[in-house]
VOBA-1610 file (N, C-alpha, C; in pm, whole numbers, padded with zeros to 5 digits, always signed):
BEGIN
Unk-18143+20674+09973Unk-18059+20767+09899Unk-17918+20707+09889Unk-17850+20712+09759Unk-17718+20690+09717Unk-17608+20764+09812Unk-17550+20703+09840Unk-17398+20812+09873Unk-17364+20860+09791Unk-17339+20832+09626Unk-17276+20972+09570Unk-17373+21095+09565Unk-17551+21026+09550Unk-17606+21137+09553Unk-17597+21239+09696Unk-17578+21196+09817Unk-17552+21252+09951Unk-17436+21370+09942Unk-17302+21263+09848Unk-17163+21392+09809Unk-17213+21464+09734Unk-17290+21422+09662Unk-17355+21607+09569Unk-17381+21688+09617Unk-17469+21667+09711Unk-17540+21759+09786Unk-17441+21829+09887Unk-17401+21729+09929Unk-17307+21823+10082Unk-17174+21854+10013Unk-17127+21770+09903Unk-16988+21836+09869Unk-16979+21831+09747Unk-17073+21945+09661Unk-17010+21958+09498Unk-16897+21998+09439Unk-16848+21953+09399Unk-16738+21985+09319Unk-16786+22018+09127Unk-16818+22098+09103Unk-16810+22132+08951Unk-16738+22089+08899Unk-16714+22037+08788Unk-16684+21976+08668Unk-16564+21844+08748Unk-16626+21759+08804Unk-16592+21612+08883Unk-16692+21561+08893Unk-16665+21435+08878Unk-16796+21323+08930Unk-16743+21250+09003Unk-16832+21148+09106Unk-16794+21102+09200Unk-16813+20930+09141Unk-16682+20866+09184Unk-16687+20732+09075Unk-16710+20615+09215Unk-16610+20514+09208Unk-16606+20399+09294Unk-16631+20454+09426Unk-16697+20370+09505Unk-16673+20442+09667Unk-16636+20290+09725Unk-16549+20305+09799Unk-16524+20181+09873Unk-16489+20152+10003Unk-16557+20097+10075Unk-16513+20111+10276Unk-16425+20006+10283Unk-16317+20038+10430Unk-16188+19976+10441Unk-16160+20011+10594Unk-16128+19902+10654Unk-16132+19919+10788Unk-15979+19967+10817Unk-15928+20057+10921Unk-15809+20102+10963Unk-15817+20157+11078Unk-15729+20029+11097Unk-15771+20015+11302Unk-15863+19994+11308Unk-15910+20089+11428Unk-16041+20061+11477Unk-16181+20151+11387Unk-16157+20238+11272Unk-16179+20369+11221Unk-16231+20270+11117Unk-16360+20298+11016Unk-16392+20316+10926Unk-16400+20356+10826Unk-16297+20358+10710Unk-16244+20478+10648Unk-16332+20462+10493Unk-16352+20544+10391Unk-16445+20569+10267Unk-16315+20577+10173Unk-16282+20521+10074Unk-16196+20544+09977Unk-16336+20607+09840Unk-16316+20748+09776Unk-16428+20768+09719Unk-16310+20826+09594Unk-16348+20752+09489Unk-16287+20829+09312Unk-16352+20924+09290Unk-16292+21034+09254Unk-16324+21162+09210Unk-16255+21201+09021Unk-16327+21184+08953Unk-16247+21233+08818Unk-16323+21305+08769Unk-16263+21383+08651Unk-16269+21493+08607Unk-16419+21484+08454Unk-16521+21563+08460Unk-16636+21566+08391Unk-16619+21541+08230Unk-16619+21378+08185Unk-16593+21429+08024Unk-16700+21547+07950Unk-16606+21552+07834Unk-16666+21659+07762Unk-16700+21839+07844Unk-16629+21858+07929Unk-16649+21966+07979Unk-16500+22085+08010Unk-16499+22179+07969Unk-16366+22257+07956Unk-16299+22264+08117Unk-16229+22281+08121Unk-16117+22265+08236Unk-16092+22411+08290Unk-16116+22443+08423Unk-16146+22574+08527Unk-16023+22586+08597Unk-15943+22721+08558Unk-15834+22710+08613Unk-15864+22759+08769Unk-15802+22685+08812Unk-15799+22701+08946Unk-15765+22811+09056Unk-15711+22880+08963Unk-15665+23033+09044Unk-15730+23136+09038Unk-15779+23182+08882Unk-15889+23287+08784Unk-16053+23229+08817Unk-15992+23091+08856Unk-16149+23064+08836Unk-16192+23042+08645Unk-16142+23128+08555Unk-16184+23113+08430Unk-16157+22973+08346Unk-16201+22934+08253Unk-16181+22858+08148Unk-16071+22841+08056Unk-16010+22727+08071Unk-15871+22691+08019Unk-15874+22597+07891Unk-15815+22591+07764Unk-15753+22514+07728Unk-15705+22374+07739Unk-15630+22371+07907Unk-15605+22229+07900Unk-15618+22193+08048Unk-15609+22084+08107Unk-15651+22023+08235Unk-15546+22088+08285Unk-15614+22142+08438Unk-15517+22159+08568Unk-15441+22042+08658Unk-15351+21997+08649Unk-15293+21899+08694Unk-15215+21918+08823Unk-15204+22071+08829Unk-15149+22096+08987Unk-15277+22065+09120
//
């Protein structure tokens, strides 16, 4: 199984997809750098109402 398919499952985010994933050592820690952008072609969910917006939430 894929890791982005693994973030679907355990951490969906609606209208995001999960892009580059990339590991990077710091210190002694293993750290995941993972791109998250926004679903083309799909309307933009305001973040407060929850409802359907017009234009991207950028806050």
């Amino acid at each position: 199984m894929q890791l982005k398919s693994i973030l679907n499952f355990v951490q969906p985010h609606q209208g995001f997809v999960y892009g580059a994933v990339h590991q990077r050592n710091k210190g002694q820690r293993t750290v995941l750098d993972i791109e998250i952008r926004p679903r083309k072609n799909r309307q933009p969910v305001c973040s407060r109402c929850g409802k359907p917006g017009p234009g991207y939430d950028t806050l």
